[in-house]
N, C-alpha and C positions, 0 to 999 in steps of 0.2 A: 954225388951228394943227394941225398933225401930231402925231401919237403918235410920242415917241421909239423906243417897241419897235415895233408892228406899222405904220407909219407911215401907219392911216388916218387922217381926221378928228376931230379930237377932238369929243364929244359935250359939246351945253351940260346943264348940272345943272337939277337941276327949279328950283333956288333962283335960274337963270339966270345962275350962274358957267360963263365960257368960257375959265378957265386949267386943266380939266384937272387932273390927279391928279399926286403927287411921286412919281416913279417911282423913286426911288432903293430901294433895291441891285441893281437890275437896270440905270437906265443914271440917267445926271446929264438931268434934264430932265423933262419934261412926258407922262403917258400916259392915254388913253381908259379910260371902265370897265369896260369886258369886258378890257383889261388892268391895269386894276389888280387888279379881281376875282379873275382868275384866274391871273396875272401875279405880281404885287407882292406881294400882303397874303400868297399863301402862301409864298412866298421869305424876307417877313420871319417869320413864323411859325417854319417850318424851321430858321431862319438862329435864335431865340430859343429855339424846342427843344433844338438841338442844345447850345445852352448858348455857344457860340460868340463871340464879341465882333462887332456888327455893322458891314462893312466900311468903312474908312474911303477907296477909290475904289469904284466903281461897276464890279459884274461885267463888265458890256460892256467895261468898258474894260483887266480882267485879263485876262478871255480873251483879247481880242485883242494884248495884251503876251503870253501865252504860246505863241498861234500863229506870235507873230514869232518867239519865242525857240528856237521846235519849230522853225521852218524856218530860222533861221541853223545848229542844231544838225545839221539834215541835209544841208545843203550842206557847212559843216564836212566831215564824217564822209565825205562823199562826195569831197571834196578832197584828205582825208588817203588814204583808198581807194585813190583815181588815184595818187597819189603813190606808196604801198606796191606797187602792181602794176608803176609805171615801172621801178622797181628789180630 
């Protein structure tokens, strides 16, 4: 099984579990221990610092809704551009 974040191999547990770590808030799905390590538990930490309410989808999956959102925003804006210069 693959690591949803760094997508090597997932490492089996000394205890010989081979499902891997809950990777959530960082993506929906399954990750290795040097990602969860270093990965996850401090994301959730941060994320319970800050005081914040722990997300209810998975960052991976915000960010990439707001890179979509940034790039229809700049085709937009570069449409409207063309437009104002046609004139």
């Amino acid at each position: 099984m693959k690591c949803s974040i760094c997508t090597s191999e997932i490492d089996i547990q000394a205890n010989g579990f081979e499902g891997g770590h809950n990777a959530f808030p960082l993506s929906n799905g399954r990750c290795c221990t040097k990602c969860n390590d270093t990965e996850v538990i401090p994301m959730r930490i941060a994320i319970i610092a800050s005081g914040r309410a722990m997300p209810t989808k998975p960052l991976k999956d915000i960010f990439k809704e707001h890179r979509k959102a940034r790039a229809l925003a700049k085709v937009s804006l570069k449409h409207i551009a063309k437009q104002a210069n046609e004139k």
